[in-house]
GULUM-227860 format. One record per atom (N, C-alpha, C): residue in three letters; x, y, z. Coordinates in steps of 0.05 Angstrom, whole numbers, plus 5000, padded with zeros to 4 digits. Layout:
N
AlaXYZ
...
***
This chain:
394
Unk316434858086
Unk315934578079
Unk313534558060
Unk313234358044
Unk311734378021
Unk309634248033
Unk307334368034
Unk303634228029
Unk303933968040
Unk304233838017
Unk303633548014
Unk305833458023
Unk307433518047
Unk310433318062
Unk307833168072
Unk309332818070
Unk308232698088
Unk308032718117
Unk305732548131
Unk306332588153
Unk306132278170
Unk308032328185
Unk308132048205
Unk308132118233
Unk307031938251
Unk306731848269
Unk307531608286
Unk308631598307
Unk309831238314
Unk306031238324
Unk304431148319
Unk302531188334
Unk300930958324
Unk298830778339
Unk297730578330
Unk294830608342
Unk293030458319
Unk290030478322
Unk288730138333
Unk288229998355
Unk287029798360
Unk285129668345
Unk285829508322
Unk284129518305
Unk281129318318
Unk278229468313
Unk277129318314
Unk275229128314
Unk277628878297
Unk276628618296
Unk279228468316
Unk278728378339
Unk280528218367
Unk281027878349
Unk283127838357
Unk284127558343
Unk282027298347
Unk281027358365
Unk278727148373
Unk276127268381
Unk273327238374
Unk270927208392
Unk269627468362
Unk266827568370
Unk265627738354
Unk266827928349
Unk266128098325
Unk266228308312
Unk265228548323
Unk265928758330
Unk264128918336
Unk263229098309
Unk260829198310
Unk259529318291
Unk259229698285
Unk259229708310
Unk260029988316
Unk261630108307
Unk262430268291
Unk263830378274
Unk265030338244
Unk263930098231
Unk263630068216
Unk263130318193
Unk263930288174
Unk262630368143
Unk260630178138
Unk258630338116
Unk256130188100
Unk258129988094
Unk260530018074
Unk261629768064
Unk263829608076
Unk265129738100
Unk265929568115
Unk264029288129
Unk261929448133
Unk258629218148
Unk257529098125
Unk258429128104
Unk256429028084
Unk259628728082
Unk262528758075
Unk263428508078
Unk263928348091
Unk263528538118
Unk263828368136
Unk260828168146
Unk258728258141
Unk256528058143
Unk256527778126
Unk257427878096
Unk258527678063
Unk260527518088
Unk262227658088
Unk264227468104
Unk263027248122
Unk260927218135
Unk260727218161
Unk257926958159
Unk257527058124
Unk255126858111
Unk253026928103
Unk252227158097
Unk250127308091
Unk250827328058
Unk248927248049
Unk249027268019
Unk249427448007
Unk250927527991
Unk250927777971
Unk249128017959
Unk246827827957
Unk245027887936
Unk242728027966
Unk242827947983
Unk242128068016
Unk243328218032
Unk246528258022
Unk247828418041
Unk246928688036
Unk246228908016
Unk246529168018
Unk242929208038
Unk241829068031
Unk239028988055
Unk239029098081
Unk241528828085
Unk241728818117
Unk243028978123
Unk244829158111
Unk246829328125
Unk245229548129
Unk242829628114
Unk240029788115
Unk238929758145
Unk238029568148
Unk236729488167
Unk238029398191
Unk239829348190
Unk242529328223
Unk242329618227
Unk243829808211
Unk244930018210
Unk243030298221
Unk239830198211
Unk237230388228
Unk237030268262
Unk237430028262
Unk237629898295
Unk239230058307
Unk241529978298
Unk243830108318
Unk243930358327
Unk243930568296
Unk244330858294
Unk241931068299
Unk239030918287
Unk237031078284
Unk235031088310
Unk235930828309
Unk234030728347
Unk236730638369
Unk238330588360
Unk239230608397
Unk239630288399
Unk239230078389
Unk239329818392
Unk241629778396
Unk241529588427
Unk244529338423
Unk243829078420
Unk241628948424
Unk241128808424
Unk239428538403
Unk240528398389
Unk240328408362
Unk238028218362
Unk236428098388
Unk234027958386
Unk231628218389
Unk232628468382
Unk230528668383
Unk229828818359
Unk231328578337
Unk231428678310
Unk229028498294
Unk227328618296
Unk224528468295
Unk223928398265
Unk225028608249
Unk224928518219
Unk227428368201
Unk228528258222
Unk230328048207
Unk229427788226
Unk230227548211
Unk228327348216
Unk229827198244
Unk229327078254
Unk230326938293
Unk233226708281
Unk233426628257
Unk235426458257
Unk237126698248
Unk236026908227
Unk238927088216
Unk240227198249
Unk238427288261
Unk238527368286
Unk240127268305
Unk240226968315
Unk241526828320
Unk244826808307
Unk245126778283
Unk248226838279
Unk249227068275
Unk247927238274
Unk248627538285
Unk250027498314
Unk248527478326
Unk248927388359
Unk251427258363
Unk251727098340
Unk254826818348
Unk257927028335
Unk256627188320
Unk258927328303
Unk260127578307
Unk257027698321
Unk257428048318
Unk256428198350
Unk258128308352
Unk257428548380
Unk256828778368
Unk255428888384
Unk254429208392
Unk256029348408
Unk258829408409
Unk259929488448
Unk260329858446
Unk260229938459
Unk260530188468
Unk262530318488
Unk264230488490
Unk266030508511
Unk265230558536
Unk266430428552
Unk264430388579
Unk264730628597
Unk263330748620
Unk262330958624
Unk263830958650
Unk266031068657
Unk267230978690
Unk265331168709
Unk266031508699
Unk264231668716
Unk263231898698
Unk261331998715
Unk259932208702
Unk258732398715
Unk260832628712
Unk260332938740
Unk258233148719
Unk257433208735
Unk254733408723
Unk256633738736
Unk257133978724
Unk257034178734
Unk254834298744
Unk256034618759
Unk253134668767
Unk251634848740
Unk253234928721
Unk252834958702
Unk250334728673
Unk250634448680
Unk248934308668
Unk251334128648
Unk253434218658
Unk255534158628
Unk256133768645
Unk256033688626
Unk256733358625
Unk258933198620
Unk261033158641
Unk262533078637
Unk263732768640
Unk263432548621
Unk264032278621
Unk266932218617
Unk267332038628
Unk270631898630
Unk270031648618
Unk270931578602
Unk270031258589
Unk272731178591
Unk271430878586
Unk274030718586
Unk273930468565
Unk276230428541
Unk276730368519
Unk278630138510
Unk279429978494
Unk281329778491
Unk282629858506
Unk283529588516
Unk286629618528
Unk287329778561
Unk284729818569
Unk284729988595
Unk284630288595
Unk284530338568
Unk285230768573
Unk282930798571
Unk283831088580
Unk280231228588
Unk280831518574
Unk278731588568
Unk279031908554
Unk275732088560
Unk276932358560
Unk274032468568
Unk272032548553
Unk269932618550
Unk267732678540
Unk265832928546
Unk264933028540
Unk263633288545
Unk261533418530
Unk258233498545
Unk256733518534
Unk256333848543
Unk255933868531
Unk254734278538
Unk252834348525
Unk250134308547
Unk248434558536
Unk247834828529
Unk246734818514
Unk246035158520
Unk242835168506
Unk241435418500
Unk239335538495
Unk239535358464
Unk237335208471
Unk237035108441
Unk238834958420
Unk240434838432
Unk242234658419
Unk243434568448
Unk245834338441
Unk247234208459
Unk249834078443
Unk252134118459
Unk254334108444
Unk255933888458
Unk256633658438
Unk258533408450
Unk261033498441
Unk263533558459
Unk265333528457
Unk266633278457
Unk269033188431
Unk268932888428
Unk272232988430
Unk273932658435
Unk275832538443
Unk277032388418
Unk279332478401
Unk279632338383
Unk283532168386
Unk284032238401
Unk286731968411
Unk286131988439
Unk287131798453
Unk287631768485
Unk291231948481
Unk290632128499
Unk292932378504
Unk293132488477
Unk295432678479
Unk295732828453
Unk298932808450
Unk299732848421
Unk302032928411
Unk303233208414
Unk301033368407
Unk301733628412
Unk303733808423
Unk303733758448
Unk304733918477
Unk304434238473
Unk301734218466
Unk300934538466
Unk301834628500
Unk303434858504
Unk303534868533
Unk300934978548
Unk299135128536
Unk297135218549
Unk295034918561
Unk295734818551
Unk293334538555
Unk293634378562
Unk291934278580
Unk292034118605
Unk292333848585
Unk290633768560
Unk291333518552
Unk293833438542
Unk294533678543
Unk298433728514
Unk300033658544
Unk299933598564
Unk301433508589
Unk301033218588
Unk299333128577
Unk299332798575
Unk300532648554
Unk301832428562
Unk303432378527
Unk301632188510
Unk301632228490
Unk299332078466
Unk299831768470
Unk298231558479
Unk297931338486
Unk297031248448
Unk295131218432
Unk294031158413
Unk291631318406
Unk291231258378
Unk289531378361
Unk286631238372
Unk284331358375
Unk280731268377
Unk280331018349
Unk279130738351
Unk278330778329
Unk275130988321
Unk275130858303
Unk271731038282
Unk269930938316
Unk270630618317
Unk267830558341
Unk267930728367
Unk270730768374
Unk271230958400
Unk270431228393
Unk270631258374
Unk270631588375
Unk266831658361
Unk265231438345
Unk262531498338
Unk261031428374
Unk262331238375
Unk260831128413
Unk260831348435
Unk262831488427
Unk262631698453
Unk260531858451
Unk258631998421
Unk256332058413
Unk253531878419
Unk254331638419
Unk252431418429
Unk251931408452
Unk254331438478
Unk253931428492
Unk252831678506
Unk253831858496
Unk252232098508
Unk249132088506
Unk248032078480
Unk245931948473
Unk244031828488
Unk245231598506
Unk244631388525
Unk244231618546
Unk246331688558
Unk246031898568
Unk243032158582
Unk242432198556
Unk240532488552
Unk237932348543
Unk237832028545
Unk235231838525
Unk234632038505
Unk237232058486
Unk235432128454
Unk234131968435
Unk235431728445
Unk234631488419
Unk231831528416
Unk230231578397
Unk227531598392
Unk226531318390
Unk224331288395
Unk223030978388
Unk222730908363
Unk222030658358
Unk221230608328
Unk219130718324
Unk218930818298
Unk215930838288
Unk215231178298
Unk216931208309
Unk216231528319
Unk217131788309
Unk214931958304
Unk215832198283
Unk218632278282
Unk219432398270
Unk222032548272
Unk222232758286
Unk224432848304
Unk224433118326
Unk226633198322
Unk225633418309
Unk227533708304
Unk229133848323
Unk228933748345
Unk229133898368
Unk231333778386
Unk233533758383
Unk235533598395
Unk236333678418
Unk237033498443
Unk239233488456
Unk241433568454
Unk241933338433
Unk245133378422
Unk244733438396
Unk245533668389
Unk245233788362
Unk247633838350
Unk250033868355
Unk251633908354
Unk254633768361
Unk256733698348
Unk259233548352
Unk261633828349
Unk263833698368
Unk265633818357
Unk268233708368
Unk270433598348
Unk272633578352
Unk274433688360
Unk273633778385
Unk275433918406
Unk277233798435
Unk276033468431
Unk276833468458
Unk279733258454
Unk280433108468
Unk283332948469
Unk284332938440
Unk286233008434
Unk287632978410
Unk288633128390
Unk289133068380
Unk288633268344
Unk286933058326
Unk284533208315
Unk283833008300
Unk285632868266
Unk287233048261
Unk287533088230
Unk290432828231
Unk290132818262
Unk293132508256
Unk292032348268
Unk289132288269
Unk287232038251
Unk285431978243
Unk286232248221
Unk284732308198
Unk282232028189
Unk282531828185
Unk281431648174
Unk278631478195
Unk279931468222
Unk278231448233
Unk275631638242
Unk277631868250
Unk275532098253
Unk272932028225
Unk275232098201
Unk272632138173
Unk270331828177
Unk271131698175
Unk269931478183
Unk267131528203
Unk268131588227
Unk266031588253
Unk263931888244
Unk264732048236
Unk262932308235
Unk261832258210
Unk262432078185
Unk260031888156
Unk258231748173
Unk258731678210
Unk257431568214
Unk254731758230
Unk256531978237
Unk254632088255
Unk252032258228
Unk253532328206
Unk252032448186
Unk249832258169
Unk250032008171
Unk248631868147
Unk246131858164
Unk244131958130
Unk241132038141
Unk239731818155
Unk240631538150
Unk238531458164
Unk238831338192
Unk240931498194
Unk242631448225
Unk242131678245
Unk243831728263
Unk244231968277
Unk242732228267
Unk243332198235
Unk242932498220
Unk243932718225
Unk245832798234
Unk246933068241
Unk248333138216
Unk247833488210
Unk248333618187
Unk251433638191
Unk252433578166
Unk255833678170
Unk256234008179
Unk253634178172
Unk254334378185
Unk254034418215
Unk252934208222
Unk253434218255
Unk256134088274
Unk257233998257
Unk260533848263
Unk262634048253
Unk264434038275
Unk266034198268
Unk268434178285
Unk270534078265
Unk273534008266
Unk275334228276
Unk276034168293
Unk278634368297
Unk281534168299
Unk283234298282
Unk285934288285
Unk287634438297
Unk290034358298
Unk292334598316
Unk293434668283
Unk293534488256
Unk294834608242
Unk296534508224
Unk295134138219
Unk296633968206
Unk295734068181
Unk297434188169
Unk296934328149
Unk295734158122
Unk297833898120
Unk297233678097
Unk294333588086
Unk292533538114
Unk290933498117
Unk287633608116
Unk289033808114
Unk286934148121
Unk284534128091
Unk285034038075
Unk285034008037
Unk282933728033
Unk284533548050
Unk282733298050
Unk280033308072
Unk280133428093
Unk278233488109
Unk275533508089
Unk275433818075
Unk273633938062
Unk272433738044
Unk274033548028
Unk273833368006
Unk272633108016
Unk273832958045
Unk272532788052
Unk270232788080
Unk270133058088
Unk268832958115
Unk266733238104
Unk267533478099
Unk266233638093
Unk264633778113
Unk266233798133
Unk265533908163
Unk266134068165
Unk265334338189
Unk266134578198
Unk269134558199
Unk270834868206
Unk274534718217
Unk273634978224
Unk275034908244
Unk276235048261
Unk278735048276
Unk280335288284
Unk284135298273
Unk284335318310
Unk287135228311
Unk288135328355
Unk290535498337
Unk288835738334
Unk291235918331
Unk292735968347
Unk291936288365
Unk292636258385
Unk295636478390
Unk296036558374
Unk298636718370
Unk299136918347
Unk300037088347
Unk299837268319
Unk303237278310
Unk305437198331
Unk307437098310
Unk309236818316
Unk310336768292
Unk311736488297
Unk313336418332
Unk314536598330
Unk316036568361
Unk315036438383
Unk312736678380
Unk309436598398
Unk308436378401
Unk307536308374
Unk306236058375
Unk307835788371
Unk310535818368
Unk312735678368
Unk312135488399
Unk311835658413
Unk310735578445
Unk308735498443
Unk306435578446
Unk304535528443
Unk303835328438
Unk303935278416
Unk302935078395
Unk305434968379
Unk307734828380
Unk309334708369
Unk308834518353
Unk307034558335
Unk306834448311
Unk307734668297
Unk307934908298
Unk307635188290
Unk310735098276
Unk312434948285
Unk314934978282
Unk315734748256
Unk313134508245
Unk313934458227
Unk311934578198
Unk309534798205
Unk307634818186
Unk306735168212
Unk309135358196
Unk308935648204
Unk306335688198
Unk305335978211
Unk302936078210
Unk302936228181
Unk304836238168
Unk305336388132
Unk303936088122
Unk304735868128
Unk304435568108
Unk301035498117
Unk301235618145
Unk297635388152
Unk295735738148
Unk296735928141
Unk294536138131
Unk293936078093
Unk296136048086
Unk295735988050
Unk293835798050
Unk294335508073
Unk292035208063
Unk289735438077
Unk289135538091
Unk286335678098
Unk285135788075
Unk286936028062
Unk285236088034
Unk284835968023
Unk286435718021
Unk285235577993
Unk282935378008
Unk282735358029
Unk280135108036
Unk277635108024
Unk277334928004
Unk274634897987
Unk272235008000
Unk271535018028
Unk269435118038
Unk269235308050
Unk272135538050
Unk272035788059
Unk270435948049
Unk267735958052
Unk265936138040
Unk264536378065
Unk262736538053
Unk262036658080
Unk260036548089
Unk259836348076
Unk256836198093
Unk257835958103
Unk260835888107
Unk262335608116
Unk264335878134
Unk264235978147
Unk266236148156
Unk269335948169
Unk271836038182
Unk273735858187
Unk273835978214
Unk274035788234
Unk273135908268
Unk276435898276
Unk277136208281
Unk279936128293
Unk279436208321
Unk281036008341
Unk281135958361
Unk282936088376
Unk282436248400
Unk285336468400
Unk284336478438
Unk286236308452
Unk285536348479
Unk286836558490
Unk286836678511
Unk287436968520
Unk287836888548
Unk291636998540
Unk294036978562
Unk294837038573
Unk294737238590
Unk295737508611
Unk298537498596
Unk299437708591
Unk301837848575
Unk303437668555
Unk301537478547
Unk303137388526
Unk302637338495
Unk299437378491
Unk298537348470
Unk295837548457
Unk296037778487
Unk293637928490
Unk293838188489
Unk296238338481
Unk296838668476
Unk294438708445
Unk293938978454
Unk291939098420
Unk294339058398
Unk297139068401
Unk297939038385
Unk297838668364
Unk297538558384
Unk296338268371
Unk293638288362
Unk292838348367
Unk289238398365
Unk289438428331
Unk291038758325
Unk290938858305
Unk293238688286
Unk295538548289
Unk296338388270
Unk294438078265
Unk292638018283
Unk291137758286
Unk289537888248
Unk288338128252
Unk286638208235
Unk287338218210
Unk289938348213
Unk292138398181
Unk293338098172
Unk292537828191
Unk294137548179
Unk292337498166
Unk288937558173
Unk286937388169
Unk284537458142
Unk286637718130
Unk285337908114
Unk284737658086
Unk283337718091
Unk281737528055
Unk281137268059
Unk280937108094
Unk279936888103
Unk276836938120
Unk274436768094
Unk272436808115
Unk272436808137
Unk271736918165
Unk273436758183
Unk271536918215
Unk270636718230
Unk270536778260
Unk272636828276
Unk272636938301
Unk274737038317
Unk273736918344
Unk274136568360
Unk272936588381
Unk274636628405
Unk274436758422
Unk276836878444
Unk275236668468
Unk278636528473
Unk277236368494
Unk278436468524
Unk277036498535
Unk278836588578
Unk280436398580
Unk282636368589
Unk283836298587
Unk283135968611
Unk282735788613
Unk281235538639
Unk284235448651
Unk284535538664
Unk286835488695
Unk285935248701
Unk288835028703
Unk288634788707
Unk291434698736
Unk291334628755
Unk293334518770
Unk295734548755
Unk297934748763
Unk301334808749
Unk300934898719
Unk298435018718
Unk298635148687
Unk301135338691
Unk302835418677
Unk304435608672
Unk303335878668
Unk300835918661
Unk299636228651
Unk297236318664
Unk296136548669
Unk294936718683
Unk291836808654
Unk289936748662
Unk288236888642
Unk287337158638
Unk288137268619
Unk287937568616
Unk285137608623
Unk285637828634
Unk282838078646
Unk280938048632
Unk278238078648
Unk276138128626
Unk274738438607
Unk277238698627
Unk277538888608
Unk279738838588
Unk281438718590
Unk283938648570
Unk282738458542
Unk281238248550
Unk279938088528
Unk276538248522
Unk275638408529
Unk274138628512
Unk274738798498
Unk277038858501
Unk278639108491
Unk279938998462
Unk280238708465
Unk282238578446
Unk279738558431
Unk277238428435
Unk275438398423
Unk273838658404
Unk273838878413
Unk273039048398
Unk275139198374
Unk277439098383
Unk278939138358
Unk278539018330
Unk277338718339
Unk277238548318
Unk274438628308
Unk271738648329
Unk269938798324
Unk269838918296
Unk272039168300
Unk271739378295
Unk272339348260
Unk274339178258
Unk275939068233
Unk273438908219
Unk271638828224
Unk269038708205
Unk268138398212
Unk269638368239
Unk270238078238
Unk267937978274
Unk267137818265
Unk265237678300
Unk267437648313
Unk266837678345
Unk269237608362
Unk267937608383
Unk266137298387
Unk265237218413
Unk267837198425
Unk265537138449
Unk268337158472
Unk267236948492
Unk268636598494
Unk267336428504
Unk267336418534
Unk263436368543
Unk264436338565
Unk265236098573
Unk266336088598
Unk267535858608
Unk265535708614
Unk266535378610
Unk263835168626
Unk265234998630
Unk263734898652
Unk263934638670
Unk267534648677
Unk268134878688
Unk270934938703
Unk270734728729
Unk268734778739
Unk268234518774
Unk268934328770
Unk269134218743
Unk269633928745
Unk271733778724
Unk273034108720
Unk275934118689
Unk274733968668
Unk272534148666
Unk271233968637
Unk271334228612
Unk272334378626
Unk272334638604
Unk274734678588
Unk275134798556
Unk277134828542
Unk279634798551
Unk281334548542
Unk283634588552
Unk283634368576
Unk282634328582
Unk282434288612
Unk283533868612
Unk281133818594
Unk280933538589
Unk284733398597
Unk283933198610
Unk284932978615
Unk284532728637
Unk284332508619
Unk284232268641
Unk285832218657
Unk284132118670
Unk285232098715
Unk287731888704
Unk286831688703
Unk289631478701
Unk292031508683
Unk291931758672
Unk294431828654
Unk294732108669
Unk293632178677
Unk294632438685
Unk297532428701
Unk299732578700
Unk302032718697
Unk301032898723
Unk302932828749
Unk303833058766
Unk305133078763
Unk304833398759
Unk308133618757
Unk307433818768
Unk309233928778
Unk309334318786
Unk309034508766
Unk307934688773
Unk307934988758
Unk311135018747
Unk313934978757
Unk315934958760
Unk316234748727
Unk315934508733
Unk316734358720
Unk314234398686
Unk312434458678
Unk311234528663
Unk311934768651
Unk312534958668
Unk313735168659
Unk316235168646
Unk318134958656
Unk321534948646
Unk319834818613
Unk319034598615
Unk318534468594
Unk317334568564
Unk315734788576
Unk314834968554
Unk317235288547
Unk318735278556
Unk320035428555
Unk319835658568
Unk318035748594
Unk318335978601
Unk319335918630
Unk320635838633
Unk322235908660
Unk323636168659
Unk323336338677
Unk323436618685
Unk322336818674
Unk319436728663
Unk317536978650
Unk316137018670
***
């Protein structure tokens, strides 16, 4: 199939501005907030101002509250108040592992909830973000590819879940207070509910928001996109968001990942390796993180190891081997941890990094794979997941 086939989705985004009552502001673009204030009565010749000065409230300090906006004057203030919200997705629960890993369940238009996930480690801290409620996918390894895709995040759902973590860890710095290098949350990554690249627009949207300097500030080299493999999209990533990517490989031949990953079956691993070489930011200092979880006998012989190496020849490229996170009727068994060292020093050996992730926040299925919300969650049997993915009698 050619590159540039379109792509569709029956899939819908809650747009939002609601038929009646305030605007919310959260997620906005500079120039989405800049007409919608003009709209709203803010003069022209004042709007690029105020969208300055809202936009350090909200993003730079942490503000919801728009009588706390001290340098705009008590009447602008006041119809702010009559027109415009601050809202955030609301917080149902929030399990701590014993690990430290942070796991939030929010809840979003319309009643859905999707998860959230913070992981520390030594000197950085990593938010795992939520970009549709369920997935399209039906990756069979993954606990969220068992849920069926409800709708796309908008930009506000999907920048708020960063906000709220935020709230969370009290990063918001005060006004007036130096800058700290030293983050909490240092780090994003589009790993959790969804595929980001089918909605593309909101995602790019919300992470302009998490990057603009006088906001959040996070470096696009600390964001980092993973796809399963919408290939179309792979081109525009680099061009508009200009973020890390990272691939759910995951298989070394079509058959394989045919299962696996059934996107595989409209954009082969021959079609989504060509858009990899050519990705404008495949450099060795932008490396491409392929994602390759490890299956007890199905994706973990040295003989995969060593064709993983021969697909990936002339792609900057990381190797991260994930254990495989066992979820209620998973279908698959996680390969050994002499079987995934063994795999690993092959790749080693070939010139290539090949961490090997450890598992986090398993206590409370907050780890890879794992994600899915309580009120959509899908009981089924090992039996019935298994027929569905196709391995009944492996």
């Amino acid at each position: 199939m050619s590159v540039s086939a379109p792509i569709t989705q029956d899939v819908h985004t809650i747009p939002r501005k609601l038929p009646e009552g305030p605007v919310n502001l959260v997620g906005m673009t500079r120039p989405a907030m800049r007409d919608a204030l003009i709209a709203a009565g803010t003069p022209e010749k004042q709007a690029k101002m105020r969208v300055g000065q809202i936009w350090q409230w909200i993003y730079q300090w942490g503000v919801r509250d728009f009588d706390a906006m001290t340098n705009l004057s008590k009447t602008y203030r006041a119809d702010l108040k009559e027109k415009f919200v601050i809202e955030l997705p609301e917080v149902v629960t929030r399990q701590v592992s014993d690990d430290g890993t942070r796991k939030y369940l929010v809840r979003i238009a319309g009643g859905h909830e999707v998860e959230v996930v913070y992981i520390p480690e030594e000197g950085r801290g990593t938010l795992c973000v939520s970009s549709q409620v369920g997935c399209t996918l039906t990756c069979s390894f993954c606990h969220t590819g068992t849920q069926k895709l409800v709708r796309n995040l908008t930009a506000a759902e999907i920048i708020g879940q960063v906000m709220v973590a935020r709230d969370d860890l009290g990063e918001w710095p005060e006004q007036g207070a130096p800058k700290n290098e030293t983050r909490l949350l240092s780090n994003i990554v589009l790993m959790g509910m969804g595929e980001p690249l089918y909605n593309f627009e909101n995602v790019r949207d919300a992470m302009k928001i998490a990057m603009d300097e006088e906001g959040i500030q996070l470096s696009r080299r600390r964001i980092t996109l993973s796809t399963s493999g919408v290939v179309p999209e792979i081109e525009r990533t680099a061009d508009e968001i200009g973020c890390q990517l990272a691939v759910s490989f995951h298989a070394t031949t079509d058959e394989v990942r045919d299962t696996l990953v059934p996107i595989n079956k409209r954009w082969n691993i021959e079609t989504l390796l060509a858009a990899l070489r050519a990705y404008p930011r495949g450099r060795n200092s932008e490396r491409i993180t392929f994602e390759y979880v490890m299956l007890h006998g199905v994706n973990d012989s040295d003989e995969d190891a060593r064709r993983l190496v021969e697909l990936i020849g002339g792609i900057p490229a990381k190797i991260n081997l994930i254990p495989f996170n066992e979820w209620p009727g998973a279908p698959y068994k996680r390969s050994s941890n002499n079987r995934i060292r063994a795999f690993a020093d092959i790749i080693y050996k070939a010139g290539y990094a090949s961490p090997i992730r450890t598992p986090r926040g398993e206590d409370i299925m907050a780890a890879c794979g794992q994600l899915k919300s309580a009120t959509e969650r899908a009981r089924k049997s090992r039996k019935q997941i298994a027929q569905e993915a196709g391995l009944a009698g492996q």
